[in-house]
LOLO-96415 format. One line per field, with one value per residue (C-alpha): x, y, z; residue number from 1. Coordinates in Angstrom, 3 decimals, always signed. Layout:
<nodes>
X <- X_... .
Y <- Y_... .
Z <- Z_... .
pos <- NUM_... .
</nodes>
This chain:
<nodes>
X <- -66.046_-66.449_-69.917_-67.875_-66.488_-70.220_-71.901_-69.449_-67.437_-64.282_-61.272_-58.267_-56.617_-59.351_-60.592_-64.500_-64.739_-67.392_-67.464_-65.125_-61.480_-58.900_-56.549_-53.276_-50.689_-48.589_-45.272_-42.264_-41.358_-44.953_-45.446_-42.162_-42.811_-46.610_-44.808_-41.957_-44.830_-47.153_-49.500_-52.058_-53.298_-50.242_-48.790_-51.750_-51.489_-48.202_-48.393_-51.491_-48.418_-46.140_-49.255_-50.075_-49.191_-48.693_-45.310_-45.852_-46.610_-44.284_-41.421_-43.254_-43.245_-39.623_-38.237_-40.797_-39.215_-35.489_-36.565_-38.065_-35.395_-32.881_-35.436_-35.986_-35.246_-36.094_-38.801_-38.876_-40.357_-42.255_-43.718_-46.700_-48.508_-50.083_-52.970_-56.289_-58.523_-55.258_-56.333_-54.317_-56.731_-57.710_-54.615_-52.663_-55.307_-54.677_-50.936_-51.081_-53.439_-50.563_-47.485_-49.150_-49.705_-45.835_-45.897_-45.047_-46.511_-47.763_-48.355_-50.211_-49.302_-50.524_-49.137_-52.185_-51.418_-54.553_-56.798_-56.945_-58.839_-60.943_-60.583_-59.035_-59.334_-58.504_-62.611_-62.731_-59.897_-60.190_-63.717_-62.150_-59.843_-61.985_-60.149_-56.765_-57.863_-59.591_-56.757_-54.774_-50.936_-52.425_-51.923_-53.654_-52.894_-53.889_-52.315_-53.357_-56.093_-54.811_-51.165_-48.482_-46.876_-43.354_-45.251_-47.133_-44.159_-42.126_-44.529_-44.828_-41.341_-41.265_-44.574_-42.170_-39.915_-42.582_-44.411_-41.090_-40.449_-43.988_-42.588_-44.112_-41.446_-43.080_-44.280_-46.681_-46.189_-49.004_-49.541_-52.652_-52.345_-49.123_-47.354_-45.331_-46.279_-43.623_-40.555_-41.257_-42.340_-39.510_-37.021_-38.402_-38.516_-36.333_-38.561_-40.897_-43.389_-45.349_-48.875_-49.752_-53.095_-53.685_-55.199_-55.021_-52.469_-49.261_-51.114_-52.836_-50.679_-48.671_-45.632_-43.612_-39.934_-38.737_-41.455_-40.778_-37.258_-38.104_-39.496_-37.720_-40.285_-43.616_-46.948_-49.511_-53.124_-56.153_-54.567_-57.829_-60.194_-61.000_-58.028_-55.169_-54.256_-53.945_-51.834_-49.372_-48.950_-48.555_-45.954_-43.738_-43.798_-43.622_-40.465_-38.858_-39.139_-37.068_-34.192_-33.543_-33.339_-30.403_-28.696_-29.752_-26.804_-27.944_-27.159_-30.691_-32.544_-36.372_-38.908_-42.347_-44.592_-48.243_-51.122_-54.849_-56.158_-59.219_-57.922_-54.548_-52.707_-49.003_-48.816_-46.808_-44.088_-44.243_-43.764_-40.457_-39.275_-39.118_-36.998_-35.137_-34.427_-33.437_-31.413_-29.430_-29.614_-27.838_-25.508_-24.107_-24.492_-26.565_-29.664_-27.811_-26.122_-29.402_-31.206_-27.820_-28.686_-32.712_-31.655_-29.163_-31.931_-34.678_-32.039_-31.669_-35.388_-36.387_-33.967_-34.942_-38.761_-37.830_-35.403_-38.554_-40.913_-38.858_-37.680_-41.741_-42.605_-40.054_-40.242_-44.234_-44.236_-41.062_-41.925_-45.421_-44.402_-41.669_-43.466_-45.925_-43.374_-42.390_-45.496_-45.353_-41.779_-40.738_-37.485_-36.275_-36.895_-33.104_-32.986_-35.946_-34.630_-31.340_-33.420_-34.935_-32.237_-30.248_-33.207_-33.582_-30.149_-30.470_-33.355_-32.460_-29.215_-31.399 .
Y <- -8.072_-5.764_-5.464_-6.792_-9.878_-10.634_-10.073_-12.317_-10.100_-9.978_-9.732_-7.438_-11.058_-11.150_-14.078_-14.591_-14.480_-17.022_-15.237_-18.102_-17.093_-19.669_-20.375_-19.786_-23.226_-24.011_-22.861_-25.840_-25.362_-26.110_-29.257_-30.721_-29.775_-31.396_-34.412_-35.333_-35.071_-37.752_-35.526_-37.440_-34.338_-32.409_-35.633_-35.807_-32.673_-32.910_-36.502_-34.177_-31.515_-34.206_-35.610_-32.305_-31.057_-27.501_-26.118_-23.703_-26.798_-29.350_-26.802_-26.719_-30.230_-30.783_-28.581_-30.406_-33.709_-32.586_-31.638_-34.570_-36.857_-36.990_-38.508_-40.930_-44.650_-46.208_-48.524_-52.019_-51.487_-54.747_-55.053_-57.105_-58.396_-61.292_-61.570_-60.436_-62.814_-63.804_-62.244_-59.267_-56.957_-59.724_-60.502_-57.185_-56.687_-59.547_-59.426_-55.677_-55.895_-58.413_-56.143_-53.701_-56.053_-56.464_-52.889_-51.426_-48.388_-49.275_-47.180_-48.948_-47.510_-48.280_-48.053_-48.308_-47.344_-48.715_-46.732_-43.835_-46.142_-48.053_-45.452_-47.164_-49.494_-47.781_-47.456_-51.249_-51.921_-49.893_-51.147_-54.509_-53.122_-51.364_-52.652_-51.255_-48.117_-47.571_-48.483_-45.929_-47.193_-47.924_-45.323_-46.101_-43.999_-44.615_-43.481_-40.638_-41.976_-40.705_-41.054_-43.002_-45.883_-43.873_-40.637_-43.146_-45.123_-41.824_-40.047_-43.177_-43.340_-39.658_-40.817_-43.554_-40.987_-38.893_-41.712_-42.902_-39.372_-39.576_-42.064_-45.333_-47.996_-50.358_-49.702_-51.826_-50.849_-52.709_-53.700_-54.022_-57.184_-58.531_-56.915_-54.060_-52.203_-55.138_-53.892_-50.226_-51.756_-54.028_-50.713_-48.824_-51.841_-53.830_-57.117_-58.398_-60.413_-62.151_-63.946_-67.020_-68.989_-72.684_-74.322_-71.089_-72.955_-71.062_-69.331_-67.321_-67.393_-64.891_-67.003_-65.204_-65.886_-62.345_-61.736_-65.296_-63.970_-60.571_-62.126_-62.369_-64.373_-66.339_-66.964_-69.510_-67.839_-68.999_-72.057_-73.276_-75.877_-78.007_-75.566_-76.165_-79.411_-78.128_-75.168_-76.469_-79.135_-75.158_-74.081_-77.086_-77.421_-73.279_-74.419_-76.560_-74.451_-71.765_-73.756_-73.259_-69.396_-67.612_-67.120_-63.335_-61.347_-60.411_-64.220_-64.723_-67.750_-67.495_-69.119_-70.435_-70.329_-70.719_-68.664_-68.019_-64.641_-65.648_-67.717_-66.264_-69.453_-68.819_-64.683_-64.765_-67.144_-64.396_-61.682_-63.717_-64.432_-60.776_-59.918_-62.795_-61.540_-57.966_-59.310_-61.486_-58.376_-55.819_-57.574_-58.815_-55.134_-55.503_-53.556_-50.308_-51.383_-52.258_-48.627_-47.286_-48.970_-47.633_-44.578_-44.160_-46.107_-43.372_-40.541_-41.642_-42.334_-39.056_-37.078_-39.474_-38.551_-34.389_-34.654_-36.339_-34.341_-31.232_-33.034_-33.602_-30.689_-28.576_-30.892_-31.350_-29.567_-31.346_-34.774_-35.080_-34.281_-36.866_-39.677_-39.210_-39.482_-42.736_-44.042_-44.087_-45.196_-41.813_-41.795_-44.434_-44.482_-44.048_-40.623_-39.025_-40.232_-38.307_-35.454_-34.848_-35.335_-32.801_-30.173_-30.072_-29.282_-26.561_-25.373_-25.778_-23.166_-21.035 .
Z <- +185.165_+182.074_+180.098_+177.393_+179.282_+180.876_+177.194_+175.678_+172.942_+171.876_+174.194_+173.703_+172.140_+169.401_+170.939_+171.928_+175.466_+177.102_+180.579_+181.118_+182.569_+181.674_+184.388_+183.091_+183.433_+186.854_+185.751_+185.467_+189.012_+190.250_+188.219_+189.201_+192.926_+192.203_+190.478_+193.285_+196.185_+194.183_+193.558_+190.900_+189.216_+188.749_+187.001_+184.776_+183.847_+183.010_+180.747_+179.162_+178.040_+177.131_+175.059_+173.173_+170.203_+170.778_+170.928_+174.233_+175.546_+174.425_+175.466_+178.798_+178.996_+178.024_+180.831_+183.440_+182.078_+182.172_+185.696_+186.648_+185.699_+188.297_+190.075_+187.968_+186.664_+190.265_+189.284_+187.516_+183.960_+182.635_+179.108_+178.946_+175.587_+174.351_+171.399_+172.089_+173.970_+176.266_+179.150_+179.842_+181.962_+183.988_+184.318_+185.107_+187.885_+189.473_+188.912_+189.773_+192.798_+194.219_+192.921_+195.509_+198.004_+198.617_+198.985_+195.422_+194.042_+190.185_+186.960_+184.106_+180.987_+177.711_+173.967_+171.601_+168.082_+166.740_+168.896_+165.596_+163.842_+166.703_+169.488_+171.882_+174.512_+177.979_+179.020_+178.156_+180.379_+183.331_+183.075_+183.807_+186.115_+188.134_+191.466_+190.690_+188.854_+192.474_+194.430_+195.797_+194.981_+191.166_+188.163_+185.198_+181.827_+178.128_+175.378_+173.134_+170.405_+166.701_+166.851_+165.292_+166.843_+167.031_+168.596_+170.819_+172.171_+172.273_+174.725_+176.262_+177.260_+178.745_+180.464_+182.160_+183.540_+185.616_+187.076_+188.596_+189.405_+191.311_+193.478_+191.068_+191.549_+189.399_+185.588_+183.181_+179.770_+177.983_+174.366_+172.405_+171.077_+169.235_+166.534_+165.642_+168.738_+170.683_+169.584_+170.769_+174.190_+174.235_+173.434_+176.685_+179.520_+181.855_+180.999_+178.325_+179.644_+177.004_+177.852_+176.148_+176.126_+176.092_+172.827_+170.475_+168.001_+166.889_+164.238_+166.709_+169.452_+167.528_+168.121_+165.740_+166.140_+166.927_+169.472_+171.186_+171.177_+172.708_+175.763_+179.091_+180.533_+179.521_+181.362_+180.214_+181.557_+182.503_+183.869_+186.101_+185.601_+183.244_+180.905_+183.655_+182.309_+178.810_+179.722_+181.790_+178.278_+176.531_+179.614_+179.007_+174.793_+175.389_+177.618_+175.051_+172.093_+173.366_+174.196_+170.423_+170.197_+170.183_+174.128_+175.372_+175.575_+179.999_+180.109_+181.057_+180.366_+179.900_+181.982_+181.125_+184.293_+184.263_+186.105_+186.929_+186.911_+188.693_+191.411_+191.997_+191.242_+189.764_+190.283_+193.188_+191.459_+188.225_+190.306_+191.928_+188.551_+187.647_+191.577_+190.647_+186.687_+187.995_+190.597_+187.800_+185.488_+187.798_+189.820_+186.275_+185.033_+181.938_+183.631_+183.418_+179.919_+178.713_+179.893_+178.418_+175.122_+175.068_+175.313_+172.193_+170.585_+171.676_+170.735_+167.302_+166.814_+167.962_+165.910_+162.804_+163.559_+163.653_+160.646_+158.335_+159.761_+158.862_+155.392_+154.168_+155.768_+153.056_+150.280_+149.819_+146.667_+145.075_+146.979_+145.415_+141.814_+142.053_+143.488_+140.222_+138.039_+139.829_+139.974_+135.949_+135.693_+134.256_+136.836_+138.940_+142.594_+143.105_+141.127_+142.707_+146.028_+145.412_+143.639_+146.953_+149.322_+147.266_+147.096_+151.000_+151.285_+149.382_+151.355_+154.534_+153.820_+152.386 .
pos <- 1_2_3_4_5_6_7_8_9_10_11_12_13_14_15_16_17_18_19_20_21_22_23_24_25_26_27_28_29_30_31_32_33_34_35_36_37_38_39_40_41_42_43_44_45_46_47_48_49_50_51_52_53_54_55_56_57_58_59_60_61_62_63_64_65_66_67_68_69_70_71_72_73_74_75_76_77_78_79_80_81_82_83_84_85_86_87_88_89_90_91_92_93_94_95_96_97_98_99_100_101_102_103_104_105_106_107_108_109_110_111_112_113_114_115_116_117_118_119_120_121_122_123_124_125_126_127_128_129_130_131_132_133_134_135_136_137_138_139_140_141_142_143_144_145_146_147_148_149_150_151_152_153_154_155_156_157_158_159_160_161_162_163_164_165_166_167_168_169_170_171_172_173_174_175_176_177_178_179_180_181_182_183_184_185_186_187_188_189_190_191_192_193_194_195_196_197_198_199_200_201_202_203_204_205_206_207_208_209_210_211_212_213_214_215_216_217_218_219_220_221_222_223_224_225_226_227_228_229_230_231_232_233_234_235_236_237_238_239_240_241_242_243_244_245_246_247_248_249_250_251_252_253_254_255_256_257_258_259_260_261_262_263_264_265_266_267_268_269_270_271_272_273_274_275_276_277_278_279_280_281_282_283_284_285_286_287_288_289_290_291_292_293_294_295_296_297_298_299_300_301_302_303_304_305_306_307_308_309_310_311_312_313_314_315_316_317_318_319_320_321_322_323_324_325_326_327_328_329_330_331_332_333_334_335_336_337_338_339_340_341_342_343_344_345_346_347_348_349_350 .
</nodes>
């Protein structure tokens, strides 16, 4: 080492040197190889490119991805939500711990777009997962803290593709709590799974139409003691009120089953449902229609996110001077709209 590297000066790069060599990144070939043998820290690595932000390693990332995908789409991919207090740790422990037990290999994903304001609630949960985040067939991921819901759900969905690469035939995607965060889940999975609780009312169930209308399939929790009687009256009013939506378009008809978390009760008949829906869903051949579908969706939404990116991105200057005169009625939104939209043209040949 030079006196310069041990002192700590500056490096050829202009960069302070801490006496600290960085070791330079496998190269795409390495990660992929890492990736198809399962190994764990070669696909965190990798989900840590897809997750970053700077181009080297986004391109890095998108070549280990387009590598990686052959070998994927091999798995069952469940969406799991339900409003907060419903149970859904507990409950994908238990639910995963069993999903292993019948000999699948599981990756817990999350998609947590309100983790930039509260930071997130991956510590809380593997916390309360602690058995299957120490299980050896379990893979437990967050998502990045201070991103959008589209940049979440987006990295997300490449995040899918090398865990099934790594040989993970089943996928949780899980929500935190319910709301706008569903319909990105329900654009990247095979089956929606939504959790209800017993007593919570409809107000707080979250039982809004569209997200009752998401779901492939419904579980009642904490269906044990003195609460059992209660939620099976939730798992058959819950049965009953979906006989009025609109008939899914896989020809699948929703169940409502009932479970405990703590005593085991109901798991094994969820996880029967779901062989039972993908079963229906690909001998009929809406589970390849349906993957067909997410990914025109996740083409368009991608190119929409890089087109506005690039349009506010050009058009800060221009964009913030019309939205004043907006703002005080001094132009209609219409005009500044087409204003704009004429502008970037004009930049973007320039």
């Amino acid at each position: 080492m030079s006196s310069e590297e041990q002192s700590g000066g500056i490096s050829s790069g202009g960069i302070r040197s801490t006496g600290i060599t960085r070791k330079a990144l496998p190269t795409p070939e390495e990660f992929v190889k890492g990736i198809l043998s399962g190994d764990r820290v070669m696909l965190s690595r990798a989900i840590t490119l897809v997750e970053s932000s700077l181009p080297s390693h986004k391109e890095l990332a998108e070549k280990i991805i387009d590598a990686c995908l052959p070998h994927s789409g091999n798995s069952i991919r469940v969406g799991i939500t339900g409003i907060p207090g419903v149970g859904k740790s507990t409950f994908i422990e238990s639910f995963g711990m069993y999903t292993i037990s019948q000999g699948k290999k599981l990756a817990v994903l999350t998609i947590d777009p309100s983790s930039q304001i509260s930071g997130g609630s991956i510590l809380g949960d593997k916390t309360r997962m602690s058995e299957l985040s120490r299980n050896d067939s379990a893979f437990i991921r967050p998502s990045p803290s201070g991103e959008s819901l589209g940049g979440v759900a987006r990295k997300t969905r490449e995040t899918i593709y090398l865990c099934e690469a790594a040989g993970f035939d089943t996928i949780f995607v899980e929500t935190v709590g319910v709301g706008q965060s569903e319909t990105a889940v329900h654009s990247m999975v095979d089956l929606f799974l939504l959790l209800l609780i017993a007593g919570a009312g409809d107000e707080l169930q979250g039982i809004k139409r569209g997200i009752m209308e998401m779901a492939d399939l419904f579980a009642v929790t904490k269906a044990d003691g003195d609460n059992k009687t209660r939620a099976e009256l939730t798992r058959v009013e819950t049965q009953s009120a979906i006989h009025f939506f609109p008939a899914n378009e896989s020809g699948w008809i929703p169940k409502v089953l009932s479970c405990s978390s703590l005593s085991g009760a109901g798991i094994s008949e969820i996880w029967k449902q779901i062989e039972e829906y993908e079963k229906t869903l690909k001998s009929n051949g809406y589970f390849e229609t349906k993957r067909r579908n997410q990914a025109k969706y996740w083409l368009e939404e991608t190119v929409s996110e890089h087109l506005m990116g690039d349009f506010y991105t050009r058009m800060k200057d221009l964009y913030s001077d019309l939205e004043t005169k907006v703002s005080e009625h001094r132009i209609s939104s219409f005009q500044a709209a087409e204003n704009l939209v004429q502008e970037y043209r004009k930049r973007i040949q320039e």
